[in-house]
C-alpha positions as CSV (number, residue, x, y, z in Angstrom):
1,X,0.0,0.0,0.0
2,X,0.9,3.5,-1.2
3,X,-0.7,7.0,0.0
4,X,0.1,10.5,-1.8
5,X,-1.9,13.2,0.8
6,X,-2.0,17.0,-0.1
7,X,-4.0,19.3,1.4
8,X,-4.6,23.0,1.6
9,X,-6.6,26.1,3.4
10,X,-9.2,27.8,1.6
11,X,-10.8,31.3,2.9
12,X,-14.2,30.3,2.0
13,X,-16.7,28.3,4.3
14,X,-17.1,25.1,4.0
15,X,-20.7,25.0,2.9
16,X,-19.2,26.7,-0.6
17,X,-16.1,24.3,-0.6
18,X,-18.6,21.2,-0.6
19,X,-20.5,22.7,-3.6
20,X,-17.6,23.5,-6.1
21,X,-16.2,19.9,-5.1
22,X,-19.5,18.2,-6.1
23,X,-21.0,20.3,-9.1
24,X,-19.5,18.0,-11.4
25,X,-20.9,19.9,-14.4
26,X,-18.5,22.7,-13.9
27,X,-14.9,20.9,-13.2
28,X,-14.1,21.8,-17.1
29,X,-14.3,25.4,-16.1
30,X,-12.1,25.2,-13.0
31,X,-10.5,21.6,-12.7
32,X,-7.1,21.2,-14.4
33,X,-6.6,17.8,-12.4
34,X,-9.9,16.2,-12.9
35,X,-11.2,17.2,-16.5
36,X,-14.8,15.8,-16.4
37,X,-16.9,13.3,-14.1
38,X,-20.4,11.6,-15.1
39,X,-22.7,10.3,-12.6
40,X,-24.3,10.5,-9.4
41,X,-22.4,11.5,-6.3
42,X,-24.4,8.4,-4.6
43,X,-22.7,5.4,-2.7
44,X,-22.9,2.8,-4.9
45,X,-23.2,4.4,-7.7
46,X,-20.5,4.1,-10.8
47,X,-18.6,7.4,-12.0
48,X,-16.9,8.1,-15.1
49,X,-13.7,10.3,-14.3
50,X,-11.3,11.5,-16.3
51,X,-8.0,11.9,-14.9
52,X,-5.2,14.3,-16.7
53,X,-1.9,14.1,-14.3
54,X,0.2,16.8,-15.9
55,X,3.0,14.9,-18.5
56,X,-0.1,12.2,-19.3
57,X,-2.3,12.1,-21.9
58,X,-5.2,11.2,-19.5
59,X,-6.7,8.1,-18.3
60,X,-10.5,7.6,-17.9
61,X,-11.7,5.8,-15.2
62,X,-14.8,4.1,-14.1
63,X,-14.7,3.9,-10.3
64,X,-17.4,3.1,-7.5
65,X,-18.3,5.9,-5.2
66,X,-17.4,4.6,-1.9
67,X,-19.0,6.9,0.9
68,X,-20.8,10.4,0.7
69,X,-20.8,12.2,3.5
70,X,-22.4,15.6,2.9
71,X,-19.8,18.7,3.6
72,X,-16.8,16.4,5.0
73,X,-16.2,13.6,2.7
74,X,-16.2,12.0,-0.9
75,X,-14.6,8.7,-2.0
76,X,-14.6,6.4,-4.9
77,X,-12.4,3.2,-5.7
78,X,-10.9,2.9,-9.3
79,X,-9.2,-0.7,-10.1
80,X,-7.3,-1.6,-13.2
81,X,-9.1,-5.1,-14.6
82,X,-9.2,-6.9,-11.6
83,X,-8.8,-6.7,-7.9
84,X,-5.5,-6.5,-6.3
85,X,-3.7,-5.3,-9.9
86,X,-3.7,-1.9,-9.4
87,X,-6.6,-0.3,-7.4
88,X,-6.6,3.5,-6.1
89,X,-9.1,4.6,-3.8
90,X,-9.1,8.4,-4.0
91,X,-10.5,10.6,-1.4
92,X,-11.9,14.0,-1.0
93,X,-12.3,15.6,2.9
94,X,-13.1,19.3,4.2
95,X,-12.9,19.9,7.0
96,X,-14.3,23.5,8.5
97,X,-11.5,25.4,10.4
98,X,-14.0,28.6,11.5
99,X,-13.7,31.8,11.1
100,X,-14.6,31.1,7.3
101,X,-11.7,28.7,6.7
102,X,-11.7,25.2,5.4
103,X,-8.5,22.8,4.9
104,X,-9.2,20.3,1.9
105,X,-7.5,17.3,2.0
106,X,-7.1,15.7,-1.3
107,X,-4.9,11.9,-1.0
108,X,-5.3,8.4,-2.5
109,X,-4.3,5.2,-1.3
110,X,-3.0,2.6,-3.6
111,X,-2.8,-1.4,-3.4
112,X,-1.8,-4.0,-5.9
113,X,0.9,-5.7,-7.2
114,X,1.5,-2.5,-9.8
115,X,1.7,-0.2,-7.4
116,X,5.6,-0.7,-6.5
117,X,6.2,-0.6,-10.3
118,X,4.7,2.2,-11.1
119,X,5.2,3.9,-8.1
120,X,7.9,6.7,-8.9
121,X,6.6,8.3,-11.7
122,X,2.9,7.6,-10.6
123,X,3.5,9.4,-7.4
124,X,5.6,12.4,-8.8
125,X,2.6,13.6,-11.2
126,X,-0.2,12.4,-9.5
127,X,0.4,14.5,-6.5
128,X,1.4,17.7,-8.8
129,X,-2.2,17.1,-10.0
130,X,-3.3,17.3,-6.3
131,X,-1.4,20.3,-5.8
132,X,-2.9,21.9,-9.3
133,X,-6.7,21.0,-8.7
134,X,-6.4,22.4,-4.8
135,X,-5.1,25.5,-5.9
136,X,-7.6,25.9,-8.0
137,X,-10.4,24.8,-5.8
138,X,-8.7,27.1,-3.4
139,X,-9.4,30.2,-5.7
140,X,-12.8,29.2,-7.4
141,X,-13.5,29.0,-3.6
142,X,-12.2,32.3,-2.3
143,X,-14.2,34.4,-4.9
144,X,-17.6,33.3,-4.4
């Protein structure tokens, strides 16, 4: 098992986080990370994401959303053909700081027996993806 974790303050409350993080219809306006998702933020329910690290073409995936819970958490789990390949469970969380501040923690977890292989250049752009799509969440956030 593998974990990136990023996270960042936004100036915004937490309430306004939540709803730029699940208005799917607008990530092609804001989202450099996460180009486009279809589907129903519903456990259960099956996405389809697609993923441009920067220095990659793009990959979409068709994950199951994991757990929804409203204003703190968002998770799906994306696998690679079968179980135990290469499977990434990526994770959303706010959490509100008061005073009109939320961190956002962006991470992923990782398990398979691709994971070690791919590991170093897996790791290096997806987490300057994180960085890219929290800075950019941070600022759609901060001028509503």
């Amino acid at each position: 098992m593998r974990e990136l974790k990023t996270e960042i303050t936004i100036n915004s409350r937490l309430e306004s986080v939540w709803k730029i993080l699940t208005d799917f219809e607008k990530y092609p306006e804001w989202n450099p990370f996460i180009k486009r998702i279809n589907g129903d933020i519903v456990e259960g329910s099956r996405l389809e994401v697609l993923i441009c690290p920067p220095g990659w073409n793009g990959m979409l995936l068709r994950p199951i959303v994991k757990k929804v819970e409203k204003e703190k958490e968002f998770r799906w789990l994306g696998r690679l053909l079968i179980p135990g390949i290469f499977d990434g469970e990526h994770i959303f969380e706010i959490k509100d700081n008061g005073d009109r501040a939320t961190t956002f923690v962006h991470r992923e977890i990782f398990r398979g027996i691709l994971v070690p292989v791919l590991w170093n250049k897996l790791a290096q752009d997806t987490e300057n993806g994180f960085v890219s799509m929290n800075e950019s969440l941070k600022l759609r956030a901060e001028e509503i």
